[in-house]
LOVO-448794 format. One line per 10 residues: number of its first residue (from 1); their letters; for each residue x, y, z of N, C-alpha, C. Coordinates in steps of 0.02 Angstrom, whole numbers. Each point is the difference from the previous one (the first is absolute). Layout:
LOVO-448794
NUM	A	X:Y:Z:X:Y:Z:X:Y:Z ~ ...
This chain:
LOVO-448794
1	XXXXXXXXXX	41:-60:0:-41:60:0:43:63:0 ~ 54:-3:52:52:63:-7:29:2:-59 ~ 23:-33:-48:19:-19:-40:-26:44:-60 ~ -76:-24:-15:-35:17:-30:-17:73:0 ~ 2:8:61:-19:60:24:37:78:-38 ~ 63:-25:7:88:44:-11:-17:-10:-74 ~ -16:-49:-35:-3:-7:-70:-55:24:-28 ~ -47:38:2:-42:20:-11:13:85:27 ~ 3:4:18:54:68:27:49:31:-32 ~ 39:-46:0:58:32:-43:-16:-16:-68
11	XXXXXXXXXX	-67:-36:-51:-5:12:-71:-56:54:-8 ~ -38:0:71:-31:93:-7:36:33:-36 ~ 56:19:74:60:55:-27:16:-11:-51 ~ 20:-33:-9:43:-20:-97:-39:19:-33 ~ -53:-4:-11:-63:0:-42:13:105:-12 ~ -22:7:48:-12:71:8:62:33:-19 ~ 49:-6:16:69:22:-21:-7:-6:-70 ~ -3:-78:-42:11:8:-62:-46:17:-44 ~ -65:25:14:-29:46:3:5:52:-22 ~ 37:41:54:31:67:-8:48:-14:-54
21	XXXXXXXXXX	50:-14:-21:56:-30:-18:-15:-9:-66 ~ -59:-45:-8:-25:-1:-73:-23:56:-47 ~ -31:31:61:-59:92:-22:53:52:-16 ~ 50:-30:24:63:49:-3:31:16:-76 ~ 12:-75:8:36:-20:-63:-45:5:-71 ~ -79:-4:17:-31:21:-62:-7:75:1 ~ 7:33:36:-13:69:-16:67:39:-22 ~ 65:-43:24:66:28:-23:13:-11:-57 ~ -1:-55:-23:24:-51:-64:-55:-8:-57 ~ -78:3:18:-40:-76:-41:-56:60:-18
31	XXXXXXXXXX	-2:61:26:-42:62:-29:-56:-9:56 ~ -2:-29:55:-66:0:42:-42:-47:-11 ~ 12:-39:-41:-35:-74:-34:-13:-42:53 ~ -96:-18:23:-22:-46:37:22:57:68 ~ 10:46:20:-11:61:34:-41:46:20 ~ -11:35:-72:-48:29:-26:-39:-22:-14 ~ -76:24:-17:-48:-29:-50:14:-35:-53 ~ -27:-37:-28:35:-31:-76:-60:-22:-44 ~ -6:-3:-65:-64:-25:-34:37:-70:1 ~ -18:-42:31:-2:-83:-13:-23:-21:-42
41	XXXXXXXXXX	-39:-8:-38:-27:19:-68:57:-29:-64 ~ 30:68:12:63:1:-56:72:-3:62 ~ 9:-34:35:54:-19:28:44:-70:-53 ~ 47:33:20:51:-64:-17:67:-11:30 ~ 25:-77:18:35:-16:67:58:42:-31 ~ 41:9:44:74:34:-33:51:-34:74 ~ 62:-18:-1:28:-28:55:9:44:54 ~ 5:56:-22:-1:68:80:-58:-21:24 ~ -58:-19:12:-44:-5:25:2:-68:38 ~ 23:-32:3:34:-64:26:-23:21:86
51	XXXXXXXXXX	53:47:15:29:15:69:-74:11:35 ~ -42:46:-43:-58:13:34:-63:-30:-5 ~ -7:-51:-37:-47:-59:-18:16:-56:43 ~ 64:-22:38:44:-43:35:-32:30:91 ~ 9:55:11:-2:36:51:-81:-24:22 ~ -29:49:-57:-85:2:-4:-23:-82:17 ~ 16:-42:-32:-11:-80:7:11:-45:65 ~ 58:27:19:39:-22:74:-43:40:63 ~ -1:53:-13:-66:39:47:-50:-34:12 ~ -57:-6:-66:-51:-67:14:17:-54:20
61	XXXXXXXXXX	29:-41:-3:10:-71:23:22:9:65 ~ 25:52:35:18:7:62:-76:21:43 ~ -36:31:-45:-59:47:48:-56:-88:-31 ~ 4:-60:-25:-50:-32:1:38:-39:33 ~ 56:-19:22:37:-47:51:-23:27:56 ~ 20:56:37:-35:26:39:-57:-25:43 ~ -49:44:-64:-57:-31:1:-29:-75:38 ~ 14:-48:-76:13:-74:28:17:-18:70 ~ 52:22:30:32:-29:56:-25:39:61 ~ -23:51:4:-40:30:53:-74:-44:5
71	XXXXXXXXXX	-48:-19:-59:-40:-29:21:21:-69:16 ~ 41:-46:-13:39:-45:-6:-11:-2:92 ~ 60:53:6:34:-25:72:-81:20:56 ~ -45:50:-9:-45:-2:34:-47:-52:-3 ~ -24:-38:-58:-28:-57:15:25:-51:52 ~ 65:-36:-21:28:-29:32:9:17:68 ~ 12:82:42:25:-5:54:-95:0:31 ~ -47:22:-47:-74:5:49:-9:-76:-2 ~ 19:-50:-38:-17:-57:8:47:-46:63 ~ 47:39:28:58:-31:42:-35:64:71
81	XXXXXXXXXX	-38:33:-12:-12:41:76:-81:-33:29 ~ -28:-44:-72:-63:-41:37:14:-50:34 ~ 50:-24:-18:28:-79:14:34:21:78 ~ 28:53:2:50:3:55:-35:41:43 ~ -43:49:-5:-23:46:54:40:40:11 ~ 47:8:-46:63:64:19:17:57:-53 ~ 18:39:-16:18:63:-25:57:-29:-52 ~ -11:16:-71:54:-31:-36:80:46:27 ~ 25:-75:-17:82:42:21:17:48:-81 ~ 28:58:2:25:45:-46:69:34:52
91	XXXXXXXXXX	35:17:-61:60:39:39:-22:80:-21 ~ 17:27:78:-31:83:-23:48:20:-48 ~ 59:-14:-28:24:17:-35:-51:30:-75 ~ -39:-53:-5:-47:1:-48:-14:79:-30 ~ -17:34:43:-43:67:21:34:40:-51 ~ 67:-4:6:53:26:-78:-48:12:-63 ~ -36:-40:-2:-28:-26:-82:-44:81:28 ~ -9:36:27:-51:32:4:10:68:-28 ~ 72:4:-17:35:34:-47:-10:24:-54 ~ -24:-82:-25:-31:22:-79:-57:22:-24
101	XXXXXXXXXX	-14:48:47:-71:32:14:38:86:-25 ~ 71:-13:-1:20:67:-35:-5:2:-62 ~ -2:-66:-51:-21:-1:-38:-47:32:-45 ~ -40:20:35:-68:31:-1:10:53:-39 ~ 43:57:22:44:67:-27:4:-14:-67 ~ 17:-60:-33:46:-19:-63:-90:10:-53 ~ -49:19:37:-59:33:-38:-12:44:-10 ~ 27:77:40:5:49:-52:65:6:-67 ~ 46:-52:37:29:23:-90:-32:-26:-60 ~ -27:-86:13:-46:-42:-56:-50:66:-23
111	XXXXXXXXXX	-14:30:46:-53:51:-6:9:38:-65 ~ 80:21:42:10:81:-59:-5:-51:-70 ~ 57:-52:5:2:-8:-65:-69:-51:-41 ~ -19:-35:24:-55:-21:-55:-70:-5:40 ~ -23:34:55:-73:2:22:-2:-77:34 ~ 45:-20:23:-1:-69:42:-6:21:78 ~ -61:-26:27:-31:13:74:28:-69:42 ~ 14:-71:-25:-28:-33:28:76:-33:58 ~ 71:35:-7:40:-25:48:-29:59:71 ~ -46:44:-12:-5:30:63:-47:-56:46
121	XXXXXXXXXX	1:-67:-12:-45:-50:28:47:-22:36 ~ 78:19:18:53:-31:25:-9:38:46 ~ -29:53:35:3:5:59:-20:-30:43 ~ -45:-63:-26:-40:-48:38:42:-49:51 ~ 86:2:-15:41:-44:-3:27:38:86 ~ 3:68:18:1:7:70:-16:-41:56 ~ -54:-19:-37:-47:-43:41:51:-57:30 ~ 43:-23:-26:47:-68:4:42:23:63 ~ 8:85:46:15:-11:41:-5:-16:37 ~ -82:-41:4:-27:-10:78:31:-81:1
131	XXXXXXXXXX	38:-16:-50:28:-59:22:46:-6:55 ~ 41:43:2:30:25:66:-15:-33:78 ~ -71:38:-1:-38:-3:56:-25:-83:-13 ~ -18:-17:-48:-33:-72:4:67:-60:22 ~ 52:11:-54:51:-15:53:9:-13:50 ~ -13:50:43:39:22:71:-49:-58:36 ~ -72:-18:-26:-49:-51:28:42:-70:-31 ~ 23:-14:-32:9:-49:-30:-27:-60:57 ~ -40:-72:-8:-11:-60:36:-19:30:77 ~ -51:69:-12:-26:10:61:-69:-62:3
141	XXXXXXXXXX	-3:-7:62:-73:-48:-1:-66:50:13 ~ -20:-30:-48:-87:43:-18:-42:-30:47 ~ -19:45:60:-27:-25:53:-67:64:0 ~ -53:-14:39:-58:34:-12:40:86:3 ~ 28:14:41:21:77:15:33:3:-61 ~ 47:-15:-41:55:1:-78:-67:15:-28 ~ -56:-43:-8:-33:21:-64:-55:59:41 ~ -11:9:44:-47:63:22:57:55:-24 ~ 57:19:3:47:20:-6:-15:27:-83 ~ 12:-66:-13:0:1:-84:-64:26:-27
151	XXXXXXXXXX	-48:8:13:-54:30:-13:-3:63:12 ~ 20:9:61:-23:72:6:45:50:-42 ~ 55:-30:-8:55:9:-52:-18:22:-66 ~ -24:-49:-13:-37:-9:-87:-48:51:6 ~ -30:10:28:-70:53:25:23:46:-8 ~ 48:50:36:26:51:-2:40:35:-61 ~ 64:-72:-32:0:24:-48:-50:7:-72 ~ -61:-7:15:-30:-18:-47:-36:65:-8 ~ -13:30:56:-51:63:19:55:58:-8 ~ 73:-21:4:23:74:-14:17:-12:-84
161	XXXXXXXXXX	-3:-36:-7:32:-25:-82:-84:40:-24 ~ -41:-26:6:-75:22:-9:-7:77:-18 ~ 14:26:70:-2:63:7:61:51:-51 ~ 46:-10:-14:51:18:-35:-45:-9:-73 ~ -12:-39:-22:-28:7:-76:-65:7:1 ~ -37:22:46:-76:37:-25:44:60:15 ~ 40:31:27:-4:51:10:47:27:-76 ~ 45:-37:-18:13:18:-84:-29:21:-32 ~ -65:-41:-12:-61:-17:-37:-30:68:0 ~ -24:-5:40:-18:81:39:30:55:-43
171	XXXXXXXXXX	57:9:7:38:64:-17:5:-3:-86 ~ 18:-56:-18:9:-12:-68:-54:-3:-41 ~ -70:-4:26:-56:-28:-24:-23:99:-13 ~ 34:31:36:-13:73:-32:-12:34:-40 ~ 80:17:-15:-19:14:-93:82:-45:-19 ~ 9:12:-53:63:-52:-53:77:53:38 ~ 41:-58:18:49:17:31:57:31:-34 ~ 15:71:9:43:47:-38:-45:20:-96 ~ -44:-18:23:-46:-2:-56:-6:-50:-50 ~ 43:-61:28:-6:-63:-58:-15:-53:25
181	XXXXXXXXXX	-53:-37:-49:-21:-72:34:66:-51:1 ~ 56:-2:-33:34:-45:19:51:22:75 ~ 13:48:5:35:12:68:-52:-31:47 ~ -67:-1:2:-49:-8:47:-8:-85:-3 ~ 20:-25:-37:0:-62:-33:64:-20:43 ~ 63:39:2:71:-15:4:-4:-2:93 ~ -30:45:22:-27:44:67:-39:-101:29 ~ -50:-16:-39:-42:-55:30:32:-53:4 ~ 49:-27:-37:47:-51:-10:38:7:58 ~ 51:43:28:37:17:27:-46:-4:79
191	XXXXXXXXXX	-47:36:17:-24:-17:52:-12:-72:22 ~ -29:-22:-55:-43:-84:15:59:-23:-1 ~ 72:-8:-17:58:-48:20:41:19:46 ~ 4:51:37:18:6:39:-62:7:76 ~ -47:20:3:-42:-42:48:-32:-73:5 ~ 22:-46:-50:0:-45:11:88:-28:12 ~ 43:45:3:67:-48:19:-25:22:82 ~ -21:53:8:-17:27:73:-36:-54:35 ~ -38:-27:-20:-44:-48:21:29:-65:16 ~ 42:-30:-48:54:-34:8:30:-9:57
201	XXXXXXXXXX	34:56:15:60:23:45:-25:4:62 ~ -55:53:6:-51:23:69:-13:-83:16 ~ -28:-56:-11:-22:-50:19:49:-35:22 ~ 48:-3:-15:82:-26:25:26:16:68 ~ -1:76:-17:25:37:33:-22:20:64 ~ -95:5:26:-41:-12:37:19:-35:32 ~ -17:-66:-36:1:-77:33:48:24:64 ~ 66:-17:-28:84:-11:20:-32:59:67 ~ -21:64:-15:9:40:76:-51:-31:40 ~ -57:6:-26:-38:-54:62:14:-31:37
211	XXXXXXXXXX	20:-61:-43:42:-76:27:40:19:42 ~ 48:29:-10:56:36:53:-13:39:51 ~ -50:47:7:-14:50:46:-31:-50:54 ~ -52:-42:-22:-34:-58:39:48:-26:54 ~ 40:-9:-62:67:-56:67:44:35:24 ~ 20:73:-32:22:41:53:-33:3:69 ~ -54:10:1:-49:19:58:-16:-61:57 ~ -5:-59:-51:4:-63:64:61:-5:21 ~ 61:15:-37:62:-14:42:8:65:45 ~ -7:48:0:-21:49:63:-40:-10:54
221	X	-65:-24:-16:-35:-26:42:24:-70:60
């Protein structure tokens, strides 16, 4: 799992680096080709485009690996927390991945250059810090107080996660933001993935102080 973990991590980074690296090299060398807008239409391959068709390709297969292995490893660990009555083991190390929630940023440039909204959905990826905190539970035993715990948890983050996007809604539902429906478009995206990484995180993060304050207080007592 650590393993996996570091390797998936460090082909983020790579990813994103060559990335840059590629956008670089087409805008220095290749005229902005696959950069810029382009009529696809009348495209035709030329080998400068290599670097950034290579990049672009390696990006996807990293964001559907991803994918894959997050629902992957949560099946498997909810199917190992019925059997056991305990809190899957994770290393908080994990929480790192929550990083790639900076990602998110890499949507106003898609923006400038070809009207692409949809990496601002990477802020959803914050959310991966509350691994941290789930961590820090790792093979706690789920005893009636853990899951009253865990509820009231889920509850709370759910009502402020709640409250955060009606109240968007609200403001945005006004008039068109800076006067354009796609900023207001760009504006709704951006809220809904980052109050749901909030939601994420708050339920983690809850839990863990509960749990702890509880047993702070009986070991005082």
């Amino acid at each position: 799992m650590k393993k996996k973990a570091k390797f998936l991590i460090a082909w983020g980074i790579f990813c994103v680096l060559l990335l840059l690296a590629s956008s670089w090299y087409a805008v220095t060398f290749n005229d902005s080709r696959l950069v810029v807008p382009m009529d696809f239409e009348r495209y035709t391959f030329q080998l400068k485009d290599l670097p950034m068709i290579l990049s672009i390709f390696l990006t996807c297969i990293y964001g559907i690996t991803l994918f894959v292995t997050l629902i992957s490893n949560i099946c498997k660990k909810t199917r190992q927390t019925e059997r056991t009555h305990q809190t899957r083991s994770l290393n908080p190390k994990l929480g790192y991945l929550g990083f790639l929630g900076l990602l998110g940023f890499s949507g106003f440039w898609t923006y400038s250059i070809d009207g692409s909204v949809f990496p601002f959905t990477f802020f959803l990826f914050f959310g991966f810090f509350g691994f941290y905190y789930e961590g820090k539970m790792s093979g706690t035993f789920m005893d009636e107080r853990f899951l009253e715990n865990a509820a009231k948890a889920n509850l709370k983050a759910s009502n402020i996660t709640l409250s955060i996007i009606f109240l968007a809604f609200l403001i945005l539902c006004q008039r068109k933001l800076f006067g354009s429906l796609e900023y207001t478009l760009i504006a709704v995206i951006i809220t809904l993935s980052i109050a749901f990484a909030l939601r994420i995180f708050l339920s983690e993060y809850l839990l863990y102080r509960y749990d702890h304050d509880e047993q702070a207080g009986e070991s005082e007592d």
